[in-house]
gemmi code that builds the backbone of each chain (N, CA, C; Angstrom):
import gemmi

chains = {
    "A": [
        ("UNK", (191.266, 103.726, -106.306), (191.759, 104.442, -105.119), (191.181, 105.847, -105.033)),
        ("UNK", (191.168, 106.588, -105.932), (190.807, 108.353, -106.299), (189.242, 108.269, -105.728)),
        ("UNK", (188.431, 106.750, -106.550), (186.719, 107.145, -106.322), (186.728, 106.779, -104.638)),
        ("UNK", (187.656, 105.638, -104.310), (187.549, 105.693, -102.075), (187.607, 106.832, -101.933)),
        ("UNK", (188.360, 107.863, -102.101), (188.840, 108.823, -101.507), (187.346, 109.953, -101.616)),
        ("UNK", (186.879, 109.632, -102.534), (185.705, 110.650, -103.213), (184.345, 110.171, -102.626)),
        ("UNK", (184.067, 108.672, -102.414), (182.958, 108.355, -101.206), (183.181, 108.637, -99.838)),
        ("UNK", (184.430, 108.668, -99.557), (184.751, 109.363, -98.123), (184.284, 110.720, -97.706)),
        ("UNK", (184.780, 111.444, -99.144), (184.223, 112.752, -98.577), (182.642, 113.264, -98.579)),
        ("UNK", (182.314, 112.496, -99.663), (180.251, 112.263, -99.404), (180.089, 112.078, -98.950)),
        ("UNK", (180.568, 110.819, -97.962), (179.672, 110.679, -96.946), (180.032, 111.235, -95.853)),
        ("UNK", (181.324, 112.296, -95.571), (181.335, 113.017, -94.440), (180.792, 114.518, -94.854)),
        ("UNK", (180.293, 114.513, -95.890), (179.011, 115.851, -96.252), (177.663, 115.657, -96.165)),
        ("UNK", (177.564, 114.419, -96.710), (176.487, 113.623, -96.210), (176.207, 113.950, -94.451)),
        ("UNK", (177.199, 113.259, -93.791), (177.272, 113.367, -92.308), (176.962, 115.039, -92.010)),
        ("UNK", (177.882, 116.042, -91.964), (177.400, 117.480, -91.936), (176.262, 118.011, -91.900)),
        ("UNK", (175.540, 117.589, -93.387), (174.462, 118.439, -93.923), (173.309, 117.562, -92.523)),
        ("UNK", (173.175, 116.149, -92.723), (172.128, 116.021, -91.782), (172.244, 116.385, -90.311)),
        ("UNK", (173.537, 116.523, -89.911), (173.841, 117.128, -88.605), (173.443, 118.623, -88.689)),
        ("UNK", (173.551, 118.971, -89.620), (172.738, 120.836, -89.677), (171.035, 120.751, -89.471)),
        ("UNK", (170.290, 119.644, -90.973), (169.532, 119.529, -90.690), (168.454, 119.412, -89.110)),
        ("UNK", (169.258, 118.423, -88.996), (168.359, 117.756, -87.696), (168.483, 118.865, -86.315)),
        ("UNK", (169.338, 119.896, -86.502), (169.941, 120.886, -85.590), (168.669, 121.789, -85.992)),
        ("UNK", (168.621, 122.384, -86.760), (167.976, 123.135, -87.088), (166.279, 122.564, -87.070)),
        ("UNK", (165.712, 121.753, -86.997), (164.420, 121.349, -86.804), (164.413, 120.963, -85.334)),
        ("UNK", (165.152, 120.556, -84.883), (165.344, 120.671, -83.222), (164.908, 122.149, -82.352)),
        ("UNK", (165.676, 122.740, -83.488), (165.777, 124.304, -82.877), (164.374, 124.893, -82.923)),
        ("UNK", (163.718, 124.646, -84.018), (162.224, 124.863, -83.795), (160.817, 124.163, -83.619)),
        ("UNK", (161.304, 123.126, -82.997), (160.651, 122.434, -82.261), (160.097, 121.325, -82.949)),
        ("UNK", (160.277, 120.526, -84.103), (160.070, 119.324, -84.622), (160.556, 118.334, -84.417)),
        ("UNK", (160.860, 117.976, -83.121), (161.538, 116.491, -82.654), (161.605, 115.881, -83.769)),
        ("UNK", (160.036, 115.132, -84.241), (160.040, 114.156, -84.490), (160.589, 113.640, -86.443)),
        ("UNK", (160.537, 115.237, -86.767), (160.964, 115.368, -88.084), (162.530, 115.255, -88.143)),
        ("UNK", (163.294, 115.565, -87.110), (164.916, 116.325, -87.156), (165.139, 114.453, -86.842)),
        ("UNK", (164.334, 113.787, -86.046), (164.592, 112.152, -85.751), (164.323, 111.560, -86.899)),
        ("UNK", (163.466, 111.626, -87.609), (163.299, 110.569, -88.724), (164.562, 111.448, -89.992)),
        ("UNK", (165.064, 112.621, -90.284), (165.592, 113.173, -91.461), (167.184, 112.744, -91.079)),
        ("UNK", (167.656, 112.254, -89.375), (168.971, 111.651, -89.070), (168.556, 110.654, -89.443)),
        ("UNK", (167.615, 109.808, -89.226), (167.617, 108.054, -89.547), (167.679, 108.072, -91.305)),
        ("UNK", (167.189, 109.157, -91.869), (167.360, 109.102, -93.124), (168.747, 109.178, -93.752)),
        ("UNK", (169.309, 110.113, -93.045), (170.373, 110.342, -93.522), (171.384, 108.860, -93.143)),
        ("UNK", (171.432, 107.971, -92.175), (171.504, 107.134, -91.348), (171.798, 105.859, -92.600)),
        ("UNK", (170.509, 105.936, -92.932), (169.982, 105.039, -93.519), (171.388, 104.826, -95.438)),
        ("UNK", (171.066, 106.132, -96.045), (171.468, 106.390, -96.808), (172.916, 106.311, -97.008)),
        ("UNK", (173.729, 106.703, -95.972), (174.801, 106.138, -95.868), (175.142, 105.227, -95.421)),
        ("UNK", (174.473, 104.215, -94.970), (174.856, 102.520, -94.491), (174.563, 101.761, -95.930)),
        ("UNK", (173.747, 102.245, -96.726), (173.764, 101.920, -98.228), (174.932, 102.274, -99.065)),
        ("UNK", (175.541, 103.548, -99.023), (176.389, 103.480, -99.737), (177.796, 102.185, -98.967)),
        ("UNK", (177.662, 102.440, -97.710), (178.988, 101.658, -96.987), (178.619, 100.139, -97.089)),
        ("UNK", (177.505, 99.670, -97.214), (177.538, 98.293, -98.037), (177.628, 97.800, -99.144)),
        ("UNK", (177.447, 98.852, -100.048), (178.058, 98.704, -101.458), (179.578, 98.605, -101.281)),
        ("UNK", (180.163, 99.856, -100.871), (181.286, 99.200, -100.852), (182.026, 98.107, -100.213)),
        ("UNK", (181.809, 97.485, -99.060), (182.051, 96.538, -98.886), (181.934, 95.529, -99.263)),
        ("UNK", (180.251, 94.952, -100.057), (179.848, 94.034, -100.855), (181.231, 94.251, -101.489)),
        ("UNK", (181.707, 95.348, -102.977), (182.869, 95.553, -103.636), (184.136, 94.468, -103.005)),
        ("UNK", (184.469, 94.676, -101.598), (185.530, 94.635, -101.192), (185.489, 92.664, -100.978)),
        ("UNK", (184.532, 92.308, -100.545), (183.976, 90.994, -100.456), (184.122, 90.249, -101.732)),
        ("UNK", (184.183, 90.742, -102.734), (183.837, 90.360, -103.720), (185.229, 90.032, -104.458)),
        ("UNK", (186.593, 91.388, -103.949), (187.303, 91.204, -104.520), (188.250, 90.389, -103.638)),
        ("UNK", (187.931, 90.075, -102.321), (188.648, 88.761, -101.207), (188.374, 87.713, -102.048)),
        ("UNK", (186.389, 87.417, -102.566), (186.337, 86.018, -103.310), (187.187, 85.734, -104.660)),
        ("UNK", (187.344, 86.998, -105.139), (187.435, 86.549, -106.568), (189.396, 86.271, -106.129)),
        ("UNK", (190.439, 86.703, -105.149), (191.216, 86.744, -105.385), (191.400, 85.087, -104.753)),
        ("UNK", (191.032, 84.814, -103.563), (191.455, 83.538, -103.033), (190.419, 81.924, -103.370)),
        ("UNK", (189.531, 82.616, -104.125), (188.290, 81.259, -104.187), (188.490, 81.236, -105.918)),
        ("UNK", (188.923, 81.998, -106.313), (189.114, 82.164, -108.046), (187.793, 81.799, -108.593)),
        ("UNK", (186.686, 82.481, -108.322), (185.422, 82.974, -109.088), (185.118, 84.398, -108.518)),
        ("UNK", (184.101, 84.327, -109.759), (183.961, 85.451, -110.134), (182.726, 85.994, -108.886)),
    ],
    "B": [
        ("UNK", (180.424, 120.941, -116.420), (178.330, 119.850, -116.850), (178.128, 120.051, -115.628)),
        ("UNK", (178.830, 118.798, -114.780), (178.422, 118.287, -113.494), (178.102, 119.225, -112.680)),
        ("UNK", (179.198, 120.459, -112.685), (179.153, 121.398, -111.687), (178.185, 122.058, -111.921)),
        ("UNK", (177.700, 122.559, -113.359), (176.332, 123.602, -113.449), (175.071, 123.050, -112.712)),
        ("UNK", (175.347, 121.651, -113.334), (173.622, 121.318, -112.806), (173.478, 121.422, -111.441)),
        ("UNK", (175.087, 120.847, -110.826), (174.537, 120.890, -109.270), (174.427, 122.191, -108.681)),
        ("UNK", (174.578, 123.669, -109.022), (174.623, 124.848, -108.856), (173.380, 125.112, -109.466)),
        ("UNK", (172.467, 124.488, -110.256), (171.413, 125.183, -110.926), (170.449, 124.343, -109.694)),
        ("UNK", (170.651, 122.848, -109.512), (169.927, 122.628, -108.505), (169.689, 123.116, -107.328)),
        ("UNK", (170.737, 123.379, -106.562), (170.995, 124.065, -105.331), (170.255, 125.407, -105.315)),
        ("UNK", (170.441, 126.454, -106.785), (170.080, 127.354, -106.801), (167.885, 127.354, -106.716)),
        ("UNK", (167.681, 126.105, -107.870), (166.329, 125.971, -107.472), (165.160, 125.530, -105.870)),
        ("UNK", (166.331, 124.711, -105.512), (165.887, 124.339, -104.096), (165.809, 125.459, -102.864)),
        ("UNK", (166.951, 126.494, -103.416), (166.724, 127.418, -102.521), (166.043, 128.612, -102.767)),
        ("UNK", (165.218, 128.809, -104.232), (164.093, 129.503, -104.524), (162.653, 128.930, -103.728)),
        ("UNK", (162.759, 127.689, -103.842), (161.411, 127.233, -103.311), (161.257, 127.329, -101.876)),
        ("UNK", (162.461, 127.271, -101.001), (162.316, 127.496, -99.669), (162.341, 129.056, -99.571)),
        ("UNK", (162.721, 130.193, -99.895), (162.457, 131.393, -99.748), (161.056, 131.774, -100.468)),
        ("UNK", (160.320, 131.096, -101.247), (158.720, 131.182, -102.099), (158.267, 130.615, -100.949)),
        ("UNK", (158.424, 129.521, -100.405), (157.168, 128.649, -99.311), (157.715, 130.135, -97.923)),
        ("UNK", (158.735, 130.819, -97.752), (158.892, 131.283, -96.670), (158.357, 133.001, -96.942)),
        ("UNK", (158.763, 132.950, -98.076), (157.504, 134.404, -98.190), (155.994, 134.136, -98.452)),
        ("UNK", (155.676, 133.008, -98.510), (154.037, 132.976, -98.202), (154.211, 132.718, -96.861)),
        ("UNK", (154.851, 132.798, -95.933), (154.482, 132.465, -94.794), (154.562, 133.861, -93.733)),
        ("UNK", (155.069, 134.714, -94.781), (155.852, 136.354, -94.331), (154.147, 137.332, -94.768)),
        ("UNK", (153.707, 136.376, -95.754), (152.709, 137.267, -96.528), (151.597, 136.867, -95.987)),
        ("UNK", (151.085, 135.644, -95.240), (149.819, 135.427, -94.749), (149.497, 136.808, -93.854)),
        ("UNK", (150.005, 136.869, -92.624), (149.356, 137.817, -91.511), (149.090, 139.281, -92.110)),
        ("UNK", (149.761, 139.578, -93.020), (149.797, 140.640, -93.559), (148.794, 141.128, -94.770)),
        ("UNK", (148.212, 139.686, -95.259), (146.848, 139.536, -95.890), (145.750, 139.558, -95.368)),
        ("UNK", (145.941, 139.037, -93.929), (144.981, 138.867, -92.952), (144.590, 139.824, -92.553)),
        ("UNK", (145.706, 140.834, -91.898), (145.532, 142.381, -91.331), (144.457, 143.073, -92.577)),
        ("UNK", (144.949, 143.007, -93.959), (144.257, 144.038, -94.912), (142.696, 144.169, -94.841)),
        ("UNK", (142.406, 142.271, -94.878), (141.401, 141.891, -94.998), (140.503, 142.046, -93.600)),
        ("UNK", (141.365, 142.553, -92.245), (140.522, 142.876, -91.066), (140.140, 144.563, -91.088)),
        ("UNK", (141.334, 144.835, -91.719), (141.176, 146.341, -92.216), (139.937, 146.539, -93.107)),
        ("UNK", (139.518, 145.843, -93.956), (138.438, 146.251, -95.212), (137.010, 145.630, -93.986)),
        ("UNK", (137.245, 144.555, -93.700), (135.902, 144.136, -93.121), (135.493, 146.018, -92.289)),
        ("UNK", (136.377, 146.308, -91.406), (135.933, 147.195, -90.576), (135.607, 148.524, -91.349)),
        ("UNK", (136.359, 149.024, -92.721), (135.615, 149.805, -93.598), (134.441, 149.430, -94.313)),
        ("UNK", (133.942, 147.844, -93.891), (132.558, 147.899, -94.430), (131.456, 148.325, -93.287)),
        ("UNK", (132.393, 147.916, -92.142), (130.909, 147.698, -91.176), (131.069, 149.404, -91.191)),
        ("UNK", (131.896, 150.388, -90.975), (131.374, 151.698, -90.933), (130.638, 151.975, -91.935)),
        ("UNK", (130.923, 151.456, -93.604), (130.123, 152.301, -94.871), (128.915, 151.716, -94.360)),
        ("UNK", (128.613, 150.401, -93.625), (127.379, 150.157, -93.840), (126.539, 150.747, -92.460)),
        ("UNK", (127.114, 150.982, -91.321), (126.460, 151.161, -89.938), (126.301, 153.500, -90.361)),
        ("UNK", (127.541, 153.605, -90.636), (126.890, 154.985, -90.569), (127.112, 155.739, -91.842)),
        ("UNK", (127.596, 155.047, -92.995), (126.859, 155.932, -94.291), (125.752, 155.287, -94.709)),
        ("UNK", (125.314, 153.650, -94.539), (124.621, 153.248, -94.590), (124.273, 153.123, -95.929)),
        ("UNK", (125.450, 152.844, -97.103), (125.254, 152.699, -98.232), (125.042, 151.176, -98.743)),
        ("UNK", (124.630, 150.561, -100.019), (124.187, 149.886, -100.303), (125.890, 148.627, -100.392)),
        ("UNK", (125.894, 147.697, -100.497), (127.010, 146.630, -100.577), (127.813, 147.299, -101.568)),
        ("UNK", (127.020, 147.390, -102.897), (127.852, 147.615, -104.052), (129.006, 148.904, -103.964)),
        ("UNK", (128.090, 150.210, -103.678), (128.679, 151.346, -103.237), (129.815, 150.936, -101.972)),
        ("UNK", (129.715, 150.562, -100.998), (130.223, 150.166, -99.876), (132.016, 149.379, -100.725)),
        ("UNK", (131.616, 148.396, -101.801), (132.664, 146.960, -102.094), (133.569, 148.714, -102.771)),
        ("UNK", (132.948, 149.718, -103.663), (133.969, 150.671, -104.341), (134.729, 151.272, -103.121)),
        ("UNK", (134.109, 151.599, -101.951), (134.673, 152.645, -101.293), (135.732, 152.058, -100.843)),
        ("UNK", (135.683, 150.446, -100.457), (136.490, 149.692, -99.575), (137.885, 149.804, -100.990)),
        ("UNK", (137.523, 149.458, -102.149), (138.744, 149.368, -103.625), (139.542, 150.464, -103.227)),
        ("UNK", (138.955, 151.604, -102.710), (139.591, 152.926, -102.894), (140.757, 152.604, -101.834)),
        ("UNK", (140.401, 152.275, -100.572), (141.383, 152.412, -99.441), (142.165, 151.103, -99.075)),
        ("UNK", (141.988, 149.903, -99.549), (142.852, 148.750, -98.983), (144.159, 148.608, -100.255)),
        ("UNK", (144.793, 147.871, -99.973), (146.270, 147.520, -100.824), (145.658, 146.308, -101.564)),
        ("UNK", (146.652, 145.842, -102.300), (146.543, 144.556, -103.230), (146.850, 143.545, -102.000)),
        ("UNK", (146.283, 142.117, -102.363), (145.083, 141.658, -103.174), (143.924, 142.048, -102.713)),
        ("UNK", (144.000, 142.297, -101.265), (142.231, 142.533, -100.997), (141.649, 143.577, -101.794)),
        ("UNK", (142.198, 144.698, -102.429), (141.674, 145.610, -103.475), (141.292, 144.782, -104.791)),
        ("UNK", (141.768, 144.097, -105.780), (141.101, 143.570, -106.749), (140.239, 142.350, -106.436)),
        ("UNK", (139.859, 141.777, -104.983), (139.346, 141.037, -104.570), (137.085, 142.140, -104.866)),
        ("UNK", (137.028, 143.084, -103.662), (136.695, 143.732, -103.813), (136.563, 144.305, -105.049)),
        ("UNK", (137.307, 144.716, -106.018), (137.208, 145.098, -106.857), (136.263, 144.484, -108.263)),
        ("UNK", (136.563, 143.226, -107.727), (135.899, 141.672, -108.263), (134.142, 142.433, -108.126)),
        ("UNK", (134.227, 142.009, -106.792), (132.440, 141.981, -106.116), (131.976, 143.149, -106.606)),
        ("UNK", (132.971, 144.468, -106.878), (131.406, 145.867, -106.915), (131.431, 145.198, -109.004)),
        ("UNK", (132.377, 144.977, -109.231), (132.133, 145.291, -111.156), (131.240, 143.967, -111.156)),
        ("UNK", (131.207, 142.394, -110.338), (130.434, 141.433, -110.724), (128.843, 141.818, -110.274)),
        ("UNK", (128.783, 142.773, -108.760), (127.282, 143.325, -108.974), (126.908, 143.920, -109.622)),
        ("UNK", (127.261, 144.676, -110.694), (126.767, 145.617, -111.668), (126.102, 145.138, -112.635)),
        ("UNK", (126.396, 143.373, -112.731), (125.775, 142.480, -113.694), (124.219, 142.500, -113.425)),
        ("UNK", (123.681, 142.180, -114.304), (122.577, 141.890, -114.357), (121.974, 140.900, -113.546)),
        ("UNK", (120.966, 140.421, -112.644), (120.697, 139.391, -111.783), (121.939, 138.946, -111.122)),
        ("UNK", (122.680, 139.585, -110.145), (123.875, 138.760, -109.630), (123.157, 138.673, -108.564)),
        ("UNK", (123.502, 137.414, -108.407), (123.645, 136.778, -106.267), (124.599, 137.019, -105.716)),
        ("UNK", (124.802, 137.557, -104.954), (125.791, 138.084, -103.759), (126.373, 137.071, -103.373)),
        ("UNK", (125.552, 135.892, -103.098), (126.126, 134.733, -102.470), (127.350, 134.271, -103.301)),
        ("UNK", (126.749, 134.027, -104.571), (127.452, 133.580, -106.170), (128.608, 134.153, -106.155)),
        ("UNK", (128.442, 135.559, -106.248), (129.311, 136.218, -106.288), (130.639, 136.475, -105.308)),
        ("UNK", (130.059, 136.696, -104.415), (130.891, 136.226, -103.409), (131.616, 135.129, -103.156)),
        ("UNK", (131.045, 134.182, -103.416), (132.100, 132.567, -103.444), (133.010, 132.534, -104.423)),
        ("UNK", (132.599, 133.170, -105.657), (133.521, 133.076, -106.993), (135.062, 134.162, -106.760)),
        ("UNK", (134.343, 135.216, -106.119), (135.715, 136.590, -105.693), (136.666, 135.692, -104.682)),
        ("UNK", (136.141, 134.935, -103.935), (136.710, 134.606, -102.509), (137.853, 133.520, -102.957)),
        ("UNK", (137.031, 132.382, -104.315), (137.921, 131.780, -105.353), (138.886, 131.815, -105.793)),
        ("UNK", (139.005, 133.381, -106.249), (140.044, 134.559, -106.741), (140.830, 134.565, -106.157)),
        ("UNK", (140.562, 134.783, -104.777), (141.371, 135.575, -103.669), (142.131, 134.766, -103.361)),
        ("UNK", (141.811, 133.365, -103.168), (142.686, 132.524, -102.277), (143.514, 131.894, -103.400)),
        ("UNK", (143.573, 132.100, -105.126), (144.665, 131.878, -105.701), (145.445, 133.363, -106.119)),
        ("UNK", (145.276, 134.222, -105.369), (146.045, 135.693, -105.479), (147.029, 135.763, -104.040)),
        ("UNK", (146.385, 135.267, -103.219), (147.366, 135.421, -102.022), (147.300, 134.638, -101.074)),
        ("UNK", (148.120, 134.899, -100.490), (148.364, 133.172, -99.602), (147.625, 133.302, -98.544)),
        ("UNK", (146.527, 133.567, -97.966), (145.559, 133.198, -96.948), (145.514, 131.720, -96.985)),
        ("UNK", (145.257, 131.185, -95.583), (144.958, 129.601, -95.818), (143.161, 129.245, -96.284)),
        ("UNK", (143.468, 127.756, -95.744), (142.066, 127.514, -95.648), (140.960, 127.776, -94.880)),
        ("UNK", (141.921, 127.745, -93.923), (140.887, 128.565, -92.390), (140.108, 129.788, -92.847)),
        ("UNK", (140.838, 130.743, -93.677), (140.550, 132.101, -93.898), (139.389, 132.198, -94.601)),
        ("UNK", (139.260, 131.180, -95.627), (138.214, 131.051, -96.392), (136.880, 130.071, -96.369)),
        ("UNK", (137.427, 129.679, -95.122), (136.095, 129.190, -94.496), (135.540, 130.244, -93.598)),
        ("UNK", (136.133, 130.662, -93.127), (135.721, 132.293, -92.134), (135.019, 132.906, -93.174)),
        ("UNK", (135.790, 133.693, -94.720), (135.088, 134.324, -95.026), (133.865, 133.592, -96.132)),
        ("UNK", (133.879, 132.745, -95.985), (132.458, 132.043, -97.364), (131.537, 132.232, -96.224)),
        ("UNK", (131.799, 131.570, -94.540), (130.547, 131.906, -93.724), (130.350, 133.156, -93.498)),
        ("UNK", (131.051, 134.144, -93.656), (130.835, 135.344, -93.514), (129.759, 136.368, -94.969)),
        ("UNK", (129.674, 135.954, -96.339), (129.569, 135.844, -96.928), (128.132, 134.892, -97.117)),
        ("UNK", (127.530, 134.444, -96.295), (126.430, 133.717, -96.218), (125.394, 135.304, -95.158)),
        ("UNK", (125.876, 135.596, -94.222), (125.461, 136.745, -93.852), (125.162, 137.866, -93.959)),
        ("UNK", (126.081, 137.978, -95.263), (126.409, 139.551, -95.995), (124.628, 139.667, -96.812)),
        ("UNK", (123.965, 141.062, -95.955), (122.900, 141.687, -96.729), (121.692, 140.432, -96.261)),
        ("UNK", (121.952, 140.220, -95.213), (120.667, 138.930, -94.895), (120.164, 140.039, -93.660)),
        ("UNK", (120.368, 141.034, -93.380), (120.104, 140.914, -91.342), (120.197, 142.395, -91.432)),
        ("UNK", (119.472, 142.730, -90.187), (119.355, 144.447, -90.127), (120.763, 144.751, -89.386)),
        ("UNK", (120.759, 146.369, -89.361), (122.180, 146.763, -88.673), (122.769, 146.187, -87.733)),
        ("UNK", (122.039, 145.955, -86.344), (122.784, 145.775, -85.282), (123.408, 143.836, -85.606)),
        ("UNK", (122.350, 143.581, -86.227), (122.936, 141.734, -86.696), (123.943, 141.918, -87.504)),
        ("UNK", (123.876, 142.467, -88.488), (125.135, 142.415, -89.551), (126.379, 142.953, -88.514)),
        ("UNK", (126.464, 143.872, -87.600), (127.564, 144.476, -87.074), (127.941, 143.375, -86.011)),
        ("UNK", (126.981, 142.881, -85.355), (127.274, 141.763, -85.169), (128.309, 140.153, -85.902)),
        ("UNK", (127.439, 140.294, -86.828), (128.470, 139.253, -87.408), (129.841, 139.864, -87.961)),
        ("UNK", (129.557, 141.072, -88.411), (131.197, 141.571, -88.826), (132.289, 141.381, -87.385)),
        ("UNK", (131.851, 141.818, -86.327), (132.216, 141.599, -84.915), (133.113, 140.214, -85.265)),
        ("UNK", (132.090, 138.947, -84.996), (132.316, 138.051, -85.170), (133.601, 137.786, -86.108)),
        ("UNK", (133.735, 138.138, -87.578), (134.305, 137.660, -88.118), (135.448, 138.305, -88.001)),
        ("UNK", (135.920, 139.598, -87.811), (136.829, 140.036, -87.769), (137.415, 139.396, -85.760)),
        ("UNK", (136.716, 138.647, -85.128), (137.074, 138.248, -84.128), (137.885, 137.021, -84.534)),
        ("UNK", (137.192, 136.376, -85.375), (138.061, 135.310, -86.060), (139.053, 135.339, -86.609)),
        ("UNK", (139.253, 136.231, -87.375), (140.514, 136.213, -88.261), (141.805, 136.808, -86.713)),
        ("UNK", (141.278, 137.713, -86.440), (142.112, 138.295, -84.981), (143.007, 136.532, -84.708)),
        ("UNK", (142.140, 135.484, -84.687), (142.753, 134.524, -83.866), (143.431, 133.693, -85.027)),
        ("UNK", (143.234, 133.861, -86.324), (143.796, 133.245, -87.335), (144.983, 134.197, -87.293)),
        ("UNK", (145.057, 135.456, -87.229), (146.248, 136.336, -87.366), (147.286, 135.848, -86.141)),
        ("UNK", (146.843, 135.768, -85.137), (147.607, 135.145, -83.929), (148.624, 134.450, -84.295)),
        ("UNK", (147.669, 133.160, -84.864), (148.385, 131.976, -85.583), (149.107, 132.298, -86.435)),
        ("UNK", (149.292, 132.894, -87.535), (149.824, 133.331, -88.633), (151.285, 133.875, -88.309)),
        ("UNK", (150.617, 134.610, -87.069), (152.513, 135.527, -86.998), (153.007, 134.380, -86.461)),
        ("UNK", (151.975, 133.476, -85.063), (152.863, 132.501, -84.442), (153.756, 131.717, -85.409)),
        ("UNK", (153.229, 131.153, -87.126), (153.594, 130.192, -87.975), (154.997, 130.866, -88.668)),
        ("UNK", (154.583, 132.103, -89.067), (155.932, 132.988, -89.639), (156.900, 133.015, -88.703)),
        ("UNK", (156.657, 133.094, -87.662), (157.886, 133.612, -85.880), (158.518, 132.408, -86.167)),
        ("UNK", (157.927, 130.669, -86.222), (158.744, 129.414, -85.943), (159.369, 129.161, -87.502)),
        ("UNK", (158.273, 129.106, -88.615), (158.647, 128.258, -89.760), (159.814, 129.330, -91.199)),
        ("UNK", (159.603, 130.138, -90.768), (159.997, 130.894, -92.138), (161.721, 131.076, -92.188)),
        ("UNK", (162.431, 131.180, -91.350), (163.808, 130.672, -91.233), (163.929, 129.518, -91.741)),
        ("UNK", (163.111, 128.749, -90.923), (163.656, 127.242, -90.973), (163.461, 126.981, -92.630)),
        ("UNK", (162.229, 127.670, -93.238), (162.092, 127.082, -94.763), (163.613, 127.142, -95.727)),
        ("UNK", (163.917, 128.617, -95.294), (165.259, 128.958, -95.930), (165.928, 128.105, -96.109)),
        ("UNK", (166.415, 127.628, -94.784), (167.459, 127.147, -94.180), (167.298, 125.533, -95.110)),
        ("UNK", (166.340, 124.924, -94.696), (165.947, 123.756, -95.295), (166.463, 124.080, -96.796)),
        ("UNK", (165.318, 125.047, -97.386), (165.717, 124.436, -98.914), (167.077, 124.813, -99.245)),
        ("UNK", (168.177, 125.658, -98.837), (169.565, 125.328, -98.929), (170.096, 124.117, -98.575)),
        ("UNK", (170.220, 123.457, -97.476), (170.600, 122.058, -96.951), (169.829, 121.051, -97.678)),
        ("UNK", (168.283, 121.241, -97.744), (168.109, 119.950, -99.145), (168.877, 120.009, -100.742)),
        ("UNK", (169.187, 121.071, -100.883), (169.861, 120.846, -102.089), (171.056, 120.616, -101.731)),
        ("UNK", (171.446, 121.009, -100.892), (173.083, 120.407, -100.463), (173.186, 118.664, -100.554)),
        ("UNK", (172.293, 118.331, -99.661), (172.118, 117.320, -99.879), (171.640, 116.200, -100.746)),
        ("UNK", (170.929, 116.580, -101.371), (170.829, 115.654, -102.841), (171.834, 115.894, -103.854)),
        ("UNK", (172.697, 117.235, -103.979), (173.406, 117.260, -104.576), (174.311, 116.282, -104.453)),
        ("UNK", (175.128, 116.153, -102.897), (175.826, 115.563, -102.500), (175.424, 113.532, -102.631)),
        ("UNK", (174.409, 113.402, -102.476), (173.787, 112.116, -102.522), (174.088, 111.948, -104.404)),
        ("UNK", (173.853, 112.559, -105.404), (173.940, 112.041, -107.044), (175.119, 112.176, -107.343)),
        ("UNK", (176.122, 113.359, -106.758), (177.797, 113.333, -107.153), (178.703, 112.007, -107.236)),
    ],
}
model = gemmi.Model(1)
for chain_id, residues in chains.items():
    chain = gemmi.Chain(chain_id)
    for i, (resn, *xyz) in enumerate(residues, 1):
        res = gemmi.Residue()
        res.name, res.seqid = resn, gemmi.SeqId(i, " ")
        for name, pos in zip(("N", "CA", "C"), xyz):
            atom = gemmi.Atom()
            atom.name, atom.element = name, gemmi.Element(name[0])
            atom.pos, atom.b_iso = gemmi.Position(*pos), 0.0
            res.add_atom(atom)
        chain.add_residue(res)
    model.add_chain(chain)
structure = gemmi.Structure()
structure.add_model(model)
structure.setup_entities()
């Protein structure tokens, strides 16, 4: 329960920092850098949020299909 | 533990963006020195009309660092025995561009400039000094233009990249 609570808040710093980023390369004129460093950031947290779900999948199988 | 490293990281990431943003504070300002010395050569050479070597001391006396030990390079390497100017000149210019942050542009300006040096009578050589200090004029342009957009942003960056990788290994 403590480590949910602790990927939540990464990835809403996560969220922040690339929302600064991409603000700030906007601001001086690098479209195309401030677009690919959100898809990065994008990217990076849809990885962590499928790990945990894989997790959560895993513990639906193991509770109602009884394997592992 | 955890907390130092990520404070020692943060702290390194945001050395390197204020280092990449003071070379970017320090180009135009290398550039200026170095438009400054060209034009104390073309006077030592148009109206004292002294020889390169004499000319590279007078210029040591009056410009700032680096273009002073740059110069400073060329009059003590002509004093050698059989030196080529050319030689010599490519090897100082070598120097120069790991002493201060001029780009590459700069040193293609000055190696061709440096192909001219002591080839050509007065009005040609003043000519090409013309020339080259016309060039750098438009490299300096660029330079402040690059410092005006990028040198915030470096800051700024290498704080938020360490924010962020920090935040990504926690």
């Amino acid at each position: 329960m403590i480590n949910d609570a602790s990927v939540l808040f990464q990835i809403a710093g996560i969220g922040i920092i690339v929302a600064l980023i991409h603000t700030i390369l906007k601001q001086m004129g690098k479209e195309e850098i401030a677009q690919f460093a959100t898809l990065v950031g994008f990217i990076i947290v849809l990885v962590i949020v499928i790990n945990g779900l894989s997790d959560l999948f895993q513990q639906i199988r193991s509770v109602f299909l009884f394997q592992g | 533990m955890k907390w130092i490293g990520a404070l020692l990281f943060i702290g390194t990431t945001t050395i390197v963006g204020f280092d990449v943003s003071n070379k970017l504070t320090k180009r135009p300002k290398h550039i200026r020195q170095l438009k400054n010395a060209l034009q104390i050569l073309e006077a030592e050479i148009l109206y004292s009309q002294s020889p390169l070597k004499d000319a590279f001391t007078t210029i040591t006396k009056q410009v700032p660092e680096p273009t002073k030990s740059f110069f400073g390079e060329l009059s003590n390497r002509m004093n050698e025995k059989n030196a080529n100017l050319y030689h010599v000149w490519d090897e100082a210019i070598k120097e120069l561009m790991q002493n201060s942050s001029l780009g590459n542009n700069e040193q293609e300006i000055l190696l061709q400039f440096g192909r001219t040096l002591g080839q050509h009578d007065f009005t040609q050589q003043q000519k090409h000094i013309q020339l080259t200090v016309n060039h750098l004029d438009r490299e300096l342009a660029e330079a402040r233009d690059q410092q005006y957009r990028y040198s915030k942003m470096a800051k700024t960056l290498g704080v938020l990249s360490g924010l962020f990788i920090v935040l990504l290994l926690i």
